[in-house]
KOLPAKOL-89177 format. One line per field, with one value per residue (C-alpha): residue number from 1; x negated, y negated, z. Coordinates in nm, 3 decimals. Layout:
# KOLPAKOL-89177
resi: c(NUM:...);
u: c(X:...);
v: c(Y:...);
w: c(Z:...);
//
This chain:
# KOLPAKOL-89177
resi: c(1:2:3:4:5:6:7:8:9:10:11:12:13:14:15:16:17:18:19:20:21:22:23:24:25:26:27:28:29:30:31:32:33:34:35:36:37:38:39:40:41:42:43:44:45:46:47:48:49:50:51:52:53:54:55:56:57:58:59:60:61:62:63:64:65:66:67:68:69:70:71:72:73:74:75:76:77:78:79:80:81:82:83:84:85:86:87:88:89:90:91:92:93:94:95:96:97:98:99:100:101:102:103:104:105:106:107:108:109:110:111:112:113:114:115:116:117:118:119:120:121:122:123:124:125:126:127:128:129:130:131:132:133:134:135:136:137:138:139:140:141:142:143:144:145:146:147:148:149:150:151:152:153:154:155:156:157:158:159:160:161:162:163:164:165:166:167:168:169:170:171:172:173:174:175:176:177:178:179:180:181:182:183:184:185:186:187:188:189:190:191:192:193:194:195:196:197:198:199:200:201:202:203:204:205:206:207:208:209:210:211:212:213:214:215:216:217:218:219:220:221:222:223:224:225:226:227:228:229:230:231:232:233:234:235:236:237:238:239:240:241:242:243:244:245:246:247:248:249:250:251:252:253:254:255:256:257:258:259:260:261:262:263:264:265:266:267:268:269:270:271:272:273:274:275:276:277:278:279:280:281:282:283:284:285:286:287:288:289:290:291:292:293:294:295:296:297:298:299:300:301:302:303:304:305:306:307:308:309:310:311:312:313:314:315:316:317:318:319:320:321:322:323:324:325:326:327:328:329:330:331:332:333:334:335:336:337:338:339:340:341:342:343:344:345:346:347:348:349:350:351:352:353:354:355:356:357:358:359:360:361:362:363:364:365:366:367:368:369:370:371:372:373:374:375:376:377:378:379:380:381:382:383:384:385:386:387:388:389:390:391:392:393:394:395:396:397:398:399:400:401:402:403:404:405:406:407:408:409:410:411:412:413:414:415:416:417:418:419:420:421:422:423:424:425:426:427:428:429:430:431:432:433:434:435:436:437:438:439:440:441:442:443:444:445:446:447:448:449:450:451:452:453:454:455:456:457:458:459:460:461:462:463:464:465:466:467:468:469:470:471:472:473:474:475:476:477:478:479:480:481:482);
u: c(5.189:4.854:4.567:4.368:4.128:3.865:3.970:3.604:3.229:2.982:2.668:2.475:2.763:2.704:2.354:2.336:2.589:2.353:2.059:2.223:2.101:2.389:2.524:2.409:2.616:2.956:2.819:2.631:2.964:3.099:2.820:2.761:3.128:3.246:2.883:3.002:3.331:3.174:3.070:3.068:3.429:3.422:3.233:3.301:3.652:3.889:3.810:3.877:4.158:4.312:4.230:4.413:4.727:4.869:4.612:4.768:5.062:4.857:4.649:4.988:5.056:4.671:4.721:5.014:4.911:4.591:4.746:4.951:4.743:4.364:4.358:4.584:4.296:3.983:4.110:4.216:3.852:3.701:3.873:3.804:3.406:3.368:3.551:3.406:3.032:2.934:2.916:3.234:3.290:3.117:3.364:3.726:3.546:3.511:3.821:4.025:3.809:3.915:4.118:4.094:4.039:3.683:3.752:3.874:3.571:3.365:3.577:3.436:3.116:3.126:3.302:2.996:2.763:2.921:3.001:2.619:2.526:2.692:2.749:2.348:2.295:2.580:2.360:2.006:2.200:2.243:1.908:1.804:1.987:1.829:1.490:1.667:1.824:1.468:1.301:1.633:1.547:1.220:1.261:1.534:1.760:1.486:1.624:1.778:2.083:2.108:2.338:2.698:2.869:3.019:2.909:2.512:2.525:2.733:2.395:2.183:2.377:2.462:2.053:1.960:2.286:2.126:1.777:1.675:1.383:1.435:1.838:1.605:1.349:1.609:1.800:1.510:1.434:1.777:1.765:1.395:1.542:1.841:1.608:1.368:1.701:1.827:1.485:1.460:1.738:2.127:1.995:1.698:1.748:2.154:2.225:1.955:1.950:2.342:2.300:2.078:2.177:2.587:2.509:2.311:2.577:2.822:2.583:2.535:2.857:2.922:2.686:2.801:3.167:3.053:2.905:3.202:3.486:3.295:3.345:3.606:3.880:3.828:4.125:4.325:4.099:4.215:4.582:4.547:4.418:4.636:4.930:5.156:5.377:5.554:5.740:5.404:5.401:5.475:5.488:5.149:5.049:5.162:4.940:4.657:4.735:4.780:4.452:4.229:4.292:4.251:3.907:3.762:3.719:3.530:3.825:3.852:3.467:3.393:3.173:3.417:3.419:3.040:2.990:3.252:3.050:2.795:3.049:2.985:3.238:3.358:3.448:3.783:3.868:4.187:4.059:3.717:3.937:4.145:3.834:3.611:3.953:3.997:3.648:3.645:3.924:3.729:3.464:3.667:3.823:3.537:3.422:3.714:3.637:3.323:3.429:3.770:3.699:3.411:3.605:3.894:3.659:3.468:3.734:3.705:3.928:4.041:4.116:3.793:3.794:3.517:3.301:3.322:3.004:2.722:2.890:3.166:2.956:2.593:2.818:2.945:2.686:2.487:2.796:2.705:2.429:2.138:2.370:2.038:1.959:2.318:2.308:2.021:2.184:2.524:2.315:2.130:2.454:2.599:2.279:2.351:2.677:2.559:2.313:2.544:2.812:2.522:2.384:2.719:2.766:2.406:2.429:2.744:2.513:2.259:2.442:2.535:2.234:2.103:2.331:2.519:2.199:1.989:1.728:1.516:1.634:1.335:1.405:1.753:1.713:1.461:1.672:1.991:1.748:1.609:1.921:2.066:1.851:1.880:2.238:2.246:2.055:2.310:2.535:2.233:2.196:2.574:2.541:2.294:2.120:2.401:2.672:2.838:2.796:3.142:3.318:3.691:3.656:3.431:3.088:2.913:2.952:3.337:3.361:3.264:3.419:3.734:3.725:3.632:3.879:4.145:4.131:3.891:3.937:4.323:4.310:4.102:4.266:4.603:4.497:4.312:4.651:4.822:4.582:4.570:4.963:5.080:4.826:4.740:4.975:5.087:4.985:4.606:4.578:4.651:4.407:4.141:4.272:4.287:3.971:4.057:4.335:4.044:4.257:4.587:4.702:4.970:5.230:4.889:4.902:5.289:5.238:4.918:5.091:5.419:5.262:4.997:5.286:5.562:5.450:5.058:5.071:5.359:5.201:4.882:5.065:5.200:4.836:4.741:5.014:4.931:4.571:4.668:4.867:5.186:5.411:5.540:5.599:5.752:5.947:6.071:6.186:6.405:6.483:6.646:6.360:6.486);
v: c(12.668:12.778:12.777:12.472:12.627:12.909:13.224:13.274:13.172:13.416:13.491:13.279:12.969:13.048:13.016:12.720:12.534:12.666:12.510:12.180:11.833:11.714:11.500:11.606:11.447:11.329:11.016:11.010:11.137:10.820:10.566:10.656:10.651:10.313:10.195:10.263:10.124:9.818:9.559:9.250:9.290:9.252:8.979:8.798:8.932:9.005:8.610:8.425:8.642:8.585:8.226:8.217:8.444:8.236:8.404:8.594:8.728:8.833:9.059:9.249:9.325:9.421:9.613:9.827:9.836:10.045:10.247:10.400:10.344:10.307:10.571:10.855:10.802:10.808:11.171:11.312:11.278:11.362:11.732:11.748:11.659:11.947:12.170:12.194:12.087:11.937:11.620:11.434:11.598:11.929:11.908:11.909:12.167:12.419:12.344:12.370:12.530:12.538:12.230:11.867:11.715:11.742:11.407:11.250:11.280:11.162:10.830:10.777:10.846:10.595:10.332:10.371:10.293:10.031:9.883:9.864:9.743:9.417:9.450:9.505:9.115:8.975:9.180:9.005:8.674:8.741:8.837:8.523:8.321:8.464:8.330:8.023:7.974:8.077:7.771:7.563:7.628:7.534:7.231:7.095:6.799:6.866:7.222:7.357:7.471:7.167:6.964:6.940:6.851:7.184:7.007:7.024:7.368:7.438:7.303:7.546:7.844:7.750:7.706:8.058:8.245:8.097:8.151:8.453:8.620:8.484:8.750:9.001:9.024:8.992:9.249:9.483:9.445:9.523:9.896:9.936:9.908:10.128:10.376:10.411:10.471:10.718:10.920:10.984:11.192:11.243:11.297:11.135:10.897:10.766:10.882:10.777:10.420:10.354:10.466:10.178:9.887:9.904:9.830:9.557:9.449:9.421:9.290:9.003:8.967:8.885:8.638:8.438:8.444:8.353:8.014:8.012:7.981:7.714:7.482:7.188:7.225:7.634:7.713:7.626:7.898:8.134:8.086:8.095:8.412:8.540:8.400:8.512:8.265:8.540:8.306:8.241:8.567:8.592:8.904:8.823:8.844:9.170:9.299:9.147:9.306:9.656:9.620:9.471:9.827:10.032:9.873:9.788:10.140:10.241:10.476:10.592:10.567:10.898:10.789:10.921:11.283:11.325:11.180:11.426:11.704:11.623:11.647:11.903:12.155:12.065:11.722:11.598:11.448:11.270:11.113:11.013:10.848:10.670:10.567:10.438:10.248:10.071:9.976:9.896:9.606:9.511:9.378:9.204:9.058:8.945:8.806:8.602:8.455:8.413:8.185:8.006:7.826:7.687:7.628:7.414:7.290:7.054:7.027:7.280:7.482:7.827:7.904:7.813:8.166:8.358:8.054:8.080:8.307:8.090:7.738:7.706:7.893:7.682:7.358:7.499:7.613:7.304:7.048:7.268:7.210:7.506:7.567:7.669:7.948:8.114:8.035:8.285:8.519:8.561:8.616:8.835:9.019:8.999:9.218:9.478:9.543:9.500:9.815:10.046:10.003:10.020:10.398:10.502:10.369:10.475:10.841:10.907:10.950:11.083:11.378:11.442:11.471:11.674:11.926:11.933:11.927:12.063:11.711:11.695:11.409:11.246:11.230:11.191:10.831:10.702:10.776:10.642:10.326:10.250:10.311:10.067:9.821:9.848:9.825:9.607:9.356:9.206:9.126:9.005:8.781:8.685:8.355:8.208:8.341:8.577:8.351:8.284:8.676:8.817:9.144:9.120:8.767:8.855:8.825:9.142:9.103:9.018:9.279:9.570:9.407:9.449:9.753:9.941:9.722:9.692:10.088:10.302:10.282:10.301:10.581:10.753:10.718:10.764:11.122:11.243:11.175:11.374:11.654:11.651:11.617:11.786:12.041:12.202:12.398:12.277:12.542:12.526:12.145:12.254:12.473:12.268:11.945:12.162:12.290:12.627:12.640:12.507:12.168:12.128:11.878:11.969:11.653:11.445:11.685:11.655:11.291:11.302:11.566:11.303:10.992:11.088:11.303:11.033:10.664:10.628:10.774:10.475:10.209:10.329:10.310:9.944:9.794:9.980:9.860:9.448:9.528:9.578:9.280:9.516:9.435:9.123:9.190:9.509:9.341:9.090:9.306:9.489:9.116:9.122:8.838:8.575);
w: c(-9.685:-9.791:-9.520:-9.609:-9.312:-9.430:-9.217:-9.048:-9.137:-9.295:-9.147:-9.368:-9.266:-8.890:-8.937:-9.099:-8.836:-8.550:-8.686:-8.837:-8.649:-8.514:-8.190:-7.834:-7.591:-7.551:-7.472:-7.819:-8.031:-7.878:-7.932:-8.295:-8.394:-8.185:-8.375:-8.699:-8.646:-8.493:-8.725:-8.893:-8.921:-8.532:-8.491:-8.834:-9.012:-8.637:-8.550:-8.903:-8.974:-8.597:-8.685:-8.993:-8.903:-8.577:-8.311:-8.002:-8.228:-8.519:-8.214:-8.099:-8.470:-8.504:-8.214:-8.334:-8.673:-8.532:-8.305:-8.655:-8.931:-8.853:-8.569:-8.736:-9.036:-8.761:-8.632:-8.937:-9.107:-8.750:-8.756:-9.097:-9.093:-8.755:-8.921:-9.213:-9.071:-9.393:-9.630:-9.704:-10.082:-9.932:-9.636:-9.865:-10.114:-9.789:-9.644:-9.966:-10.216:-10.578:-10.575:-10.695:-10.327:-10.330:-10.529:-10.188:-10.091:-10.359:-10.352:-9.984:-10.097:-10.381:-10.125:-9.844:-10.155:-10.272:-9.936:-9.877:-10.216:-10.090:-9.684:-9.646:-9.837:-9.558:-9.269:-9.459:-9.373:-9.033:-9.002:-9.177:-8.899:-8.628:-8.722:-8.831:-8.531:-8.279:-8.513:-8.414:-8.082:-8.081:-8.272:-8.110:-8.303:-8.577:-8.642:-8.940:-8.784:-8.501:-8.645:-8.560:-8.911:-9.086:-9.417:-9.294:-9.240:-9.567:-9.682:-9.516:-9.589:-9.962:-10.001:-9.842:-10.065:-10.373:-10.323:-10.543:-10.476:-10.054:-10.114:-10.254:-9.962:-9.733:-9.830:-9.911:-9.507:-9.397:-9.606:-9.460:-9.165:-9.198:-9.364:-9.083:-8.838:-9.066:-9.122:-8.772:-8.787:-8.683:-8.320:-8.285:-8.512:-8.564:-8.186:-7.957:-8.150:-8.136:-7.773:-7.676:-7.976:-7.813:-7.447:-7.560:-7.778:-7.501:-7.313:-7.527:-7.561:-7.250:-7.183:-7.489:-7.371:-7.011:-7.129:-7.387:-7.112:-6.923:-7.166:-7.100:-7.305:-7.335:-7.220:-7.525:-7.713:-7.439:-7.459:-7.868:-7.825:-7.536:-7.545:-7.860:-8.051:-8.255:-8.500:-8.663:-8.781:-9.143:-9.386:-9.512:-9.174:-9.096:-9.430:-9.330:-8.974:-9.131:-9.373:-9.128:-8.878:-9.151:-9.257:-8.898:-8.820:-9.079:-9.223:-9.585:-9.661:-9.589:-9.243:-8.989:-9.188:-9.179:-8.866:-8.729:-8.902:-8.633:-8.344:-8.044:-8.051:-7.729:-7.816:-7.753:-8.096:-7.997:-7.699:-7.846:-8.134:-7.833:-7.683:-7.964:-8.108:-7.766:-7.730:-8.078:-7.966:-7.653:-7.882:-8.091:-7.819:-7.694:-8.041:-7.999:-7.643:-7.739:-8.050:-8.019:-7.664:-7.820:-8.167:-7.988:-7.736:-7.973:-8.263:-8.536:-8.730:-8.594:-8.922:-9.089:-9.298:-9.424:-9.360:-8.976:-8.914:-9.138:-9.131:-8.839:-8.585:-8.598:-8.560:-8.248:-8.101:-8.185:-8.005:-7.687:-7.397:-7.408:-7.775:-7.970:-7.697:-7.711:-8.119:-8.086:-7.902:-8.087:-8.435:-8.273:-8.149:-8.483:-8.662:-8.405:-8.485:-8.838:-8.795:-8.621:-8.929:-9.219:-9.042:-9.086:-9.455:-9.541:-9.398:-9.627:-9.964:-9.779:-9.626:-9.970:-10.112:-9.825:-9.784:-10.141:-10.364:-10.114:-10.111:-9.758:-9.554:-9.683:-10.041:-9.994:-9.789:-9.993:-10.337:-10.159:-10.036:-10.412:-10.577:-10.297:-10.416:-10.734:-10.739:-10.437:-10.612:-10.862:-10.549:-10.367:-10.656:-10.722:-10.531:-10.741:-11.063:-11.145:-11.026:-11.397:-11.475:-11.374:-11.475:-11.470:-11.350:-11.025:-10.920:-10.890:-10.479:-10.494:-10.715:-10.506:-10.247:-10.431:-10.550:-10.214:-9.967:-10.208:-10.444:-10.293:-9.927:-9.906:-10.174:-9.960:-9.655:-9.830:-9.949:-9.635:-9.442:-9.700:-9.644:-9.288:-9.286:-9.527:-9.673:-9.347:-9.114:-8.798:-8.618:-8.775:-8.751:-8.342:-8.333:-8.456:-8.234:-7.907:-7.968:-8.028:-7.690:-7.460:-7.420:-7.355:-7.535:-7.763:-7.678:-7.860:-8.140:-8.200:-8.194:-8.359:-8.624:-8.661:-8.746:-8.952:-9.192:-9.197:-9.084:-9.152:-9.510:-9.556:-9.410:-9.629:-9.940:-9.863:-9.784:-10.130:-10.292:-10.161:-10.243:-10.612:-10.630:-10.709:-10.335:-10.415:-10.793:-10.656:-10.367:-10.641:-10.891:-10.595:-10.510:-10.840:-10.991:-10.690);
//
């Protein structure tokens, strides 16, 4: 098999790597890529879809489904990012020069771009909420937000999603955000604040699940959560299972191969991917006991879907004593997991245009914030002036939606398995994994080496496949048209 590894660096290589910003403690490797992975899909997507797939047995599935699809995808674009010690595109160009992969990477730079053209008008919600919800506080039953019926706060957030130029500004303050994070710098600037926004975040997380499980009546959140009724798992369930693990950790979007770019050499790839996976599912877990004691405990829907975050979650919080005060504190909780995912998505493009075309940081962020907003804007706009203007029957936000969750992202994960499986030797996929024979790890590797060749690629293919709409034609047509 050819060597999809470049045999040594040249002087000008080795100088470049020394003086390259990168992470500077294990500790920061860690923080940056459990921030990235951390998101609204934590706090928002992990609840509604437990909600809507039978709760504790959906989580074993999710469980499983990560441990062979989203992982395997996290440490293959990991080695491939500190090999290479470049951009996503610049990374598969290095590593296999002269071949069509580059293109794997310029998918997950188009996905983190479009991701952000839509994911930065959800994180201008959020932000939204947290003022709305300080006024709620101060106002009291006169709030915005202080009412109990779902239908109210339908109300409120159907009147800030159509509001023009209010989705414009808040959007434009979400990038101006991200960009000053990102100007600072991959040290100074991605690492320092992703050290200090996640113990907060657990933090606040805790305290909301605290006052969560006093509730009367909590403890039928708890055992929907915990304990598993497995004949409520379906097939559909199982997709959504395998999709949601692919997409929680921020796999496929080229973030995980420039953030590994960054990596210390020393790092211990598979164990950091262990580690940020299982803290990854300690915050969604406690999303989830944050949310369904208080869901059953005053009568709503588990399964209240997408809506739960903006509609589901004020009622809650308002049916609660001191509810305004914790309302503050869980929106506030959901825009920092917001800004450790939208560094990650933002610093895709930007490494490109750094290190590909050779743009300062500077210039780089600021193009990749205007053409954010540019772009960004129609989805920003898709709930209200631009909600009749739809291209192949979607809205401008459901359609990037669609075509990064359901094309680009599986694509790209699909083809840097089959690199990382199947392009590179064994024995040079162990040498970059055991960091050069400085660990000994080589049952991880096997493992590692075995999954990602013959079971993630598979599973890959089959959320790709339900993504497209083709399984079930596909499954019926094998089902001889029953």
């Amino acid at each position: 098999m050819q060597s999809a590894l470049p045999a040594g660096q040249s002087a000008k290589e080795a100088a470049t790597a020394s003086t390259r910003d990168g992470f500077t403690t294990r500790l920061g490797v860690i923080a940056a890529t459990l921030g990235s992975a951390v998101g609204l899909g934590n706090i928002w997507k992990f609840p509604f879809m437990t909600g809507e797939n039978g709760g504790a047995a959906f989580v074993v599935v999710y469980i499983l489904a990560t441990l062979f699809v989203g992982l395997p995808v996290m440490i293959s674009e990991h080695v491939i990012g500190r090999r290479a010690r470049t951009d996503a595109i610049g990374s598969l160009r290095k590593l296999a020069p002269r071949t069509p992969w580059w293109l794997v990477g310029a998918a997950g730079v188009a996905a983190a771009f479009l991701i952000m053209a839509f994911y930065t008008e959800v994180a201008g919600w959020v932000f939204a909420y947290i003022v709305k919800a300080i006024v709620s506080l101060f106002q009291g039953a006169a709030g915005e937000l202080a009412s109990t019926d779902p239908a109210a706060t339908s109300q409120v957030f159907g009147n800030l999603a159509a509001n023009p130029w209010l989705s414009l500004i808040l959007q434009w303050v979400v990038l101006a955000w991200v960009a000053a994070i990102i100007l600072a710098g991959v040290s100074k600037g991605i690492e320092r604040m992703t050290k200090r926004l996640l113990p907060l975040l657990f933090v606040l997380l805790v305290i909301v699940g605290i006052r969560s499980l006093t509730l009367p009546g909590a403890g039928e959140g708890l055992r929907f959560l915990f304990q598993p009724d497995f004949s409520a798992i379906t097939g559909a369930a199982v997709l959504a299972a395998l999709g949601l693990a692919f997409f929680k950790l921020s796999v496929g979007m080229g973030t995980m191969i420039t953030y590994g770019s960054y990596f210390r050499e020393d790092q211990n790839i598979p164990a950091t991917g262990a580690r940020v996976m299982l803290a990854d599912l300690a915050v969604s877990m406690l999303a989830g006991i944050a949310i369904f004691p208080a869901v059953f405990a005053f009568g709503f829907a588990p399964e209240a879907g997408p809506s739960l975050l903006f509609i589901t979650i004020p009622a809650v919080f308002s049916s609660m004593p001191l509810g305004a005060f914790f309302m503050v504190l869980f929106f506030i909780l959901t825009a920092v997991a917001a800004t450790g995912a939208m560094i990650s998505l933002a610093e895709v493009p930007v490494a490109f245009l750094n290190e590909r075309l050779g743009w300062s940081r500077r210039n780089a962020t600021l193009v990749t914030v205007l053409l954010l907003a540019i772009v960004g804007s129609s989805a920003a706009l898709s709930q209200g002036v631009l909600a009749e203007f739809k291209l192949f029957g979607m809205t401008m936000f459901d359609l990037f939606d669609f075509s990064t969750s359901n094309i680009l992202l599986p694509v790209g994960g699909f083809f840097i398995l089959l690199f990382v499986g199947w392009r590179w030797a064994y024995p040079e996929l162990k040498q970059a994994l055991s960091n050069d024979g400085a660990l000994q790890n080589e049952r991880t590797i096997r493992f590692f080496w075995t999954v990602t060749k013959f079971v993630s690629p598979v599973l890959v293919f089959v959320v790709l496949l339900d993504g497209l709409g083709l399984l079930s034609k596909i499954l019926a047509l094998f089902g001889g048209g029953a």
